[in-house]
N, C-alpha and C positions, 0 to 999 in steps of 0.2 A: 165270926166272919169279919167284924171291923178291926179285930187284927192280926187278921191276916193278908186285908188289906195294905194296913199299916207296914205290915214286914215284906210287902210282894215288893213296893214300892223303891225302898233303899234298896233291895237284894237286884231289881230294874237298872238302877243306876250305876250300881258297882259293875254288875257284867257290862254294860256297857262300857264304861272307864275299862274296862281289863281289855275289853276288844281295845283301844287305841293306845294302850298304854306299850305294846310291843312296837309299833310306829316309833314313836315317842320315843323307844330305850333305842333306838340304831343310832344315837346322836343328836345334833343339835340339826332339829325337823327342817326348820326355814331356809337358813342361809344353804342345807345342802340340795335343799330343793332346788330354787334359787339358780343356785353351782349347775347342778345338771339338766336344767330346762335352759338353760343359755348356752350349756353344753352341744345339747341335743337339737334345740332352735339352729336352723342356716340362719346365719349371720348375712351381712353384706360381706360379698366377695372380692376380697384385698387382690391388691398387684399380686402380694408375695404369697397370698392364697394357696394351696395346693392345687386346687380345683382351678383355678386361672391360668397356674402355671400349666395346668395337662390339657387345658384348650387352646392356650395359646403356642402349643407344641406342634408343628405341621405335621398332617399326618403323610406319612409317605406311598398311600395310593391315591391322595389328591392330583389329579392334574395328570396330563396325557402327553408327555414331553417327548425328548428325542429318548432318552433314557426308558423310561416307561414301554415303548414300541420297539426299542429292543429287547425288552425284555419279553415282551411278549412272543414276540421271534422265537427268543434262545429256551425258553418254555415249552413253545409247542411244536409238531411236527415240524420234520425236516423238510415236506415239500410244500412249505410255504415259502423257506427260502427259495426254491424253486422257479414257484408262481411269481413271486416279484420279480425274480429274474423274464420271466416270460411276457408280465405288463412293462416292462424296458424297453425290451425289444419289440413288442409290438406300439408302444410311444414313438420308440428313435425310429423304425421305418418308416413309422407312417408320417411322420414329420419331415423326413428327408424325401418319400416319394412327393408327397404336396408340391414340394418346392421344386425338387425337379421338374414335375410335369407342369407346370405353369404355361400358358398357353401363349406367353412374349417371349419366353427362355425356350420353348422347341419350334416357333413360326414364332417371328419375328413380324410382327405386321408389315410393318416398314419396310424393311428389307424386301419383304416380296413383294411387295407394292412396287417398290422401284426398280427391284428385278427384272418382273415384269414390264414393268410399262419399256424402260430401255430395249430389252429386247426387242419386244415387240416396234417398237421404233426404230430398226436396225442399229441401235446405237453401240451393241456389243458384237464383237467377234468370240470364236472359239474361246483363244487363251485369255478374251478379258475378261468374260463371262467365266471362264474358270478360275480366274484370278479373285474373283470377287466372291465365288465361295469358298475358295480356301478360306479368305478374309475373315468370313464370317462364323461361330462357334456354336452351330446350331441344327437340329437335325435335319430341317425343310431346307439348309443349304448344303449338306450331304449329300439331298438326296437331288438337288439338283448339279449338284458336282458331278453324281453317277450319271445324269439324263444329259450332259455335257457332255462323257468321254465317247457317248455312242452319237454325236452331232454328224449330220449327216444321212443318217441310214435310215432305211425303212421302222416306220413309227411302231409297228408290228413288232420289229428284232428289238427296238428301245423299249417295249413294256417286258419285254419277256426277259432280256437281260434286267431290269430294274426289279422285277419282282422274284431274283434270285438275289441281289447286290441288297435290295432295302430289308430282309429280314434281320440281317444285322439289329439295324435300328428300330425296327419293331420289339427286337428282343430285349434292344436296350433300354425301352420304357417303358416292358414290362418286369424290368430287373427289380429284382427285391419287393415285388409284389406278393411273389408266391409266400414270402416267408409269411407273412399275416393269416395265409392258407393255412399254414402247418402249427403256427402258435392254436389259429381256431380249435384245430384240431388237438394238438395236447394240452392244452390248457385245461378241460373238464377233466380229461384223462387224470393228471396231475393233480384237481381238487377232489375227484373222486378216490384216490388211494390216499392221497392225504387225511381223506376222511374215514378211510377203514384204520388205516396207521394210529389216527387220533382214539379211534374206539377200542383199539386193542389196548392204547395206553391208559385208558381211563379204568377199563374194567381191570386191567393188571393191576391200577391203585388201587382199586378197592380191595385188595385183601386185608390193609390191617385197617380197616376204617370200622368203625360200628355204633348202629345207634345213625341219631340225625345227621351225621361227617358224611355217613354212607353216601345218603341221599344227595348233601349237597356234594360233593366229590365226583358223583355221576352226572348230578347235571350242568356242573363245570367243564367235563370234560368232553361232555358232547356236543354243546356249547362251542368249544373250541377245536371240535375235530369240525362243523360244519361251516367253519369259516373257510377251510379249505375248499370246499364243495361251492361256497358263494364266491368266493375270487377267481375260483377258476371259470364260474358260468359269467363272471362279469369280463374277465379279457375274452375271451371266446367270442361274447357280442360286441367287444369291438373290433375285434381283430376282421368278423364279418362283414362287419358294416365297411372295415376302411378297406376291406379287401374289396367288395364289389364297387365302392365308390370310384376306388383310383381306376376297377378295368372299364368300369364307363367311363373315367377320363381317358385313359389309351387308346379307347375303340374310337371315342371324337377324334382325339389328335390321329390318328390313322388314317380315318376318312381325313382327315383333311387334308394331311399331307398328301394323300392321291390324288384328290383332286386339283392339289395347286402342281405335280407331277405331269399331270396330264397337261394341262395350259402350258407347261413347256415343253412336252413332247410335239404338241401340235406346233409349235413357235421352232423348233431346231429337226425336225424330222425330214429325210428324202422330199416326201408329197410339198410339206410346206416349201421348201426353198427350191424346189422344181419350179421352173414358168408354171401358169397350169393355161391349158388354152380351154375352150370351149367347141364341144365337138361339132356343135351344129353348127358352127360359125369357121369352113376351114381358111388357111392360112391361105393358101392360094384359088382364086377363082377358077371356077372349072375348064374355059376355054382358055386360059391361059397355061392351067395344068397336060390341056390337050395337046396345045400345041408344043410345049415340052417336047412330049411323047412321040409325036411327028417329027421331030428335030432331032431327037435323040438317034429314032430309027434312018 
């Protein structure tokens, strides 16, 4: 048994020297360890780096430019080019009614403040009084231009002729309102086919996709067909909002121009510039009326 001890011993050693000894025969152990642990270690990353140069390479869906939003455009559905045509038009109306209707650009304060008050003052005649609205570029002196040509007549015949004469003007400040009506109205129409059009193109790309592409390819595309659907529901609320807003500016300026219409119908009408007497109080006393009547006969 002691020696076989003695022989298990060396026979221990050697198999182990033979396990490292194939390590050992690929070359010279260290220096290629060495080699390829510095290899394989990240280093600090130089300028000329590889890995520096591919971050410091901009990548081209950074940033949301003019370039970028056409592309998105020319990408997707055709009635988005549409829709933006539709959020223009209802921008440039609604910005040009504003101004229009401005409540010193169609009633003039001034002007009819002093209008008035001269008139009433006798200080104008027919043709001055008509002179002074031509003068003026503004609808409340139209519309007293028209309650001038009937000067004179029964205040009766001057409302009925003027409320044949001022729908003109009525019309005219409600011009290019309606379009805001009609945008409301296609505008959804317009995101809603946009958005079937976007779905038809999405599933038509999926046929050569497969595997996880599938997935995201679909939800890209659906994605971008319900942006049509959201632009359209977003002009449509403006277009309603600017549409009721300006016809309750027109319905103000309307009444009001009646109102200050009327102040000169009563100022230039028959009744007004007739004497007027007072019945109870006649012009001649009665025995002097009698005696007339005796004289007469």
């Amino acid at each position: 048994m002691a020696r076989v001890r003695r022989l298990a011993l060396p026979v221990l050693i050697v198999t182990m020297l033979g396990g490292l000894l194939p390590s050992g025969s690929q070359g010279q152990p260290q220096p290629t360890v060495r080699v390829e642990s510095s290899a394989t270690e990240p280093g600090p990353k130089t300028a000329n780096s590889p890995e520096k140069r591919k971050s410091a390479t901009p990548k081209k869906s950074e940033g949301i430019g003019r370039g970028s939003m056409l592309g998105f455009f020319s990408r997707s559905n055709p009635m988005l080019w549409l829709l933006g045509l539709c959020s223009i038009v209802t921008l440039g109306f609604t910005l040009e009614r504003m101004v229009a209707l401005r409540r010193e650009r169609v009633i003039p304060r001034d002007f009819v403040n002093r209008f008035l008050e001269r008139l009433a003052g006798g200080k104008l005649d027919r043709d001055r009084a008509a002179e002074l609205c031509r003068a003026n570029d503004s609808a409340v002196a139209r519309v007293f231009a028209m309650v001038i040509n009937s000067w004179g007549q029964p205040a009766a015949t001057i409302r009925q002729a003027l409320g044949y004469d001022a729908a003109g003007e009525v019309a005219d400040l409600k011009r290019n309102v309606r379009v805001l009506n009609g945008t409301a109205t296609l505008a959804p129409l317009l995101g809603l086919l946009g958005t079937v059009i976007g779905m038809i193109q999405s599933f038509d790309a999926l046929g050569g996709r497969v595997g996880p592409a599938k997935g995201e390819a679909l939800a890209q595309g659906i994605s971008l067909a319900l942006v049509a659907t959201a632009l359209g529901l977003a002009i449509a609320i403006v277009s309603v909002t600017a549409y009721y807003y300006l016809l309750n500016r027109v319905d103000l300026l309307v009444r009001e121009l009646d109102d200050n219409a009327r102040k000169v119908i009563d100022l230039v009408s028959a009744e007004s510039l007739r004497p007027t007497t007072d019945r109870r109080t006649p012009l001649t006393p009665p025995g002097d009326l009698a005696r007339h009547e005796s004289r007469a006969h």
